[in-house]
C-alpha positions, 0 to 999 in steps of 0.5 A: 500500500502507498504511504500516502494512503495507508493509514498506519503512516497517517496515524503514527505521523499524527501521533508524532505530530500531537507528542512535540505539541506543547501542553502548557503556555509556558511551553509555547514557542513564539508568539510573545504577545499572544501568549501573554494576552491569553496567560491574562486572559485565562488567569482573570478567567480562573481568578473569576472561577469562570470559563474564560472569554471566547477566543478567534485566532487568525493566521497562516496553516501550521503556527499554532492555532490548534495547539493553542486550543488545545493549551486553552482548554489544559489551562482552563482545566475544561474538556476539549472538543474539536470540529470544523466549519466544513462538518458542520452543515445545518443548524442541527449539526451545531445544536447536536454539539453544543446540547453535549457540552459541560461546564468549562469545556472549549468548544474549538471550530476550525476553519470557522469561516466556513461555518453554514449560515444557519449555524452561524446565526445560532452559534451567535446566540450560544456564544452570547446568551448561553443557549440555543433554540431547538426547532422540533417538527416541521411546517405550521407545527413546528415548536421552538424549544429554548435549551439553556447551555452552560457557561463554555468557550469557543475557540474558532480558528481561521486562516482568512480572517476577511471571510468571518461576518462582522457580528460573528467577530464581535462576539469574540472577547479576543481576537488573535492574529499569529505571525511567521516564526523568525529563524531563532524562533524556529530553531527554540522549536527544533530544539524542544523537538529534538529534546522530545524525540530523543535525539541529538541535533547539533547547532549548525543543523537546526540552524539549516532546519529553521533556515528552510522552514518557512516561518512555520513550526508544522513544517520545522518539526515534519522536516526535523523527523525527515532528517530524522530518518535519514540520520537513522538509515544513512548515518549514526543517528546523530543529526549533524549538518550533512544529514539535515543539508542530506535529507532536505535535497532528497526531499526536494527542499532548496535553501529558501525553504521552496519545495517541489510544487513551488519551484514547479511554480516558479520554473512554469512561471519564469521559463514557459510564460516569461515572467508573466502576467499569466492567470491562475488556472493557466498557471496551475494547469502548467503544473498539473495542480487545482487552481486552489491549491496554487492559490492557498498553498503556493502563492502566499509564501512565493508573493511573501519571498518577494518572488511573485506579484499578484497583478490584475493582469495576472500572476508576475514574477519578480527579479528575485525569482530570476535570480533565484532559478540562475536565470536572467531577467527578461529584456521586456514585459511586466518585471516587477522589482521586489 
């Protein structure tokens, strides 16, 4: 069976990935004055004896926001209980959730600028009144029966904060946008990981490691049990520079953290379109991917490296991209200087 499908690899990465989770604030990595609104936040909360404040945390895929959660409901001493805006369709899928739920838990949404518009509307009156309306029957027999709730905290995630209605942000105590780790940042992460993993990483290693990580923990902990592996099939076990410098060129990482499908991007971009302009969906069909997935995956860390431009007219790359790729800049055309 291919890795890729066989659940025995997805669970035993998913396990990895929950043991380098931090449990406690103290723990977390980063994010200095997030972390230093929540810690007041949720020692008021625990002064009080309540259940603290809803919480909205924005920001890219893979900095923390469901770990975060996760440290909320630790110290918060409540239950945690985890969906997504995606699985909940109806009204009655959000009212099936919340009859469930205790005193003190953290209710923690993903995603929750998906949210279907029927639940948002009786998520507005959990959040604010502690209680939802439960519609019983159908047409003109059809009774509304008040159920009150207790007192819990709601924890929504979102990566485009935009998309999330004014009145659903409102009802939020604190709002929290987490940020690109910067490469010492990076290399703490690493360091804990290595710590917890049981294995020696040397300075000069977690140094590349961070270097190639894109700003994001997710990415330098999955890299780091890459080089993990190498060290272990190729080498002492030790991870030392060459098997970080090793393990990332097989992997297909170059040495600013772009990956196969964005130097396929940026190759696709720069070689067969010139520099561009050139639309999404012709960019994508050239590297045989969605549209959305160039969109969400690519395009923010390429447009952040100052390699790509979004233009009206279309997807452009930069003179930094040429560079990058050993090419040289086109005579002509839409060349944009980073």
């Amino acid at each position: 069976m291919d890795d890729l499908t066989d659940p025995v690899v997805h669970d035993s990465e998913r396990a990895a990935e929950a043991a380098l989770r931090p449990k406690r604030l103290g723990e977390f990595v980063g994010q200095e004055k997030l972390r230093r609104q929540l810690d007041l936040v949720l020692s008021a909360a625990r002064g009080r004896s309540m259940a603290p404040d809803h919480v909205l945390l924005s920001g890219p895929p893979g900095l923390g926001k469901t770990t975060l959660a996760m440290i909320i409901a630790a110290e918060s001493e409540g239950s945690l209980r985890l969906t997504s805006g995606p699985a909940i369709q109806h009204a009655g899928d959000l009212a099936a959730i919340l009859s469930s739920v205790s005193e003190g838990d953290v209710l923690f949404i993903d995603e929750i600028h998906r949210l279907a518009r029927a639940a948002e509307e009786m998520l507005y009156l959990a959040m604010e009144d502690f209680r939802v309306d439960v519609v019983v029957g159908k047409g003109p027999g059809a009774t509304s029966i008040p159920l009150s709730l207790p007192r819990f905290t709601v924890v929504g995630a979102t990566t485009r904060v935009g998309l999330l209605p004014a009145p659903l942000r409102d009802r939020f105590g604190l709002t929290g946008h987490l940020e690109y780790y910067s490469d010492s940042e990076l290399e703490q992460v690493l360091v804990r990981s290595a710590g917890l993993l049981g294995v020696s990483l040397h300075p000069d290693a977690a140094a590349e490691l961070s270097s190639r990580s894109r700003g994001t923990p997710r990415i330098a902990n999955r890299l780091l049990r890459r080089v993990q592996d190498w060290a272990e099939v190729h080498g002492d076990g030790a991870l030392s520079f060459h098997a970080a410098a090793s393990a990332l060129e097989l992997f297909d990482v170059d040495a600013r953290g772009l990956d196969r499908l964005d130097q396929a991007v940026l190759d696709a971009l720069c070689r067969r379109f010139g520099g561009g302009p050139v639309g999404l969906n012709t960019l994508a069909a050239a590297v045989s991917e969605e549209p959305e997935t160039v969109e969400t995956v690519v395009e923010p860390f390429l447009v952040r490296e100052g390699m790509m431009s979004r233009t009206p007219r279309g997807r452009v790359a930069t003179a930094v991209a040429f560079q990058h790729l050993g090419l040289a800049s086109p005579a002509s055309g839409a060349l944009f200087e980073a």
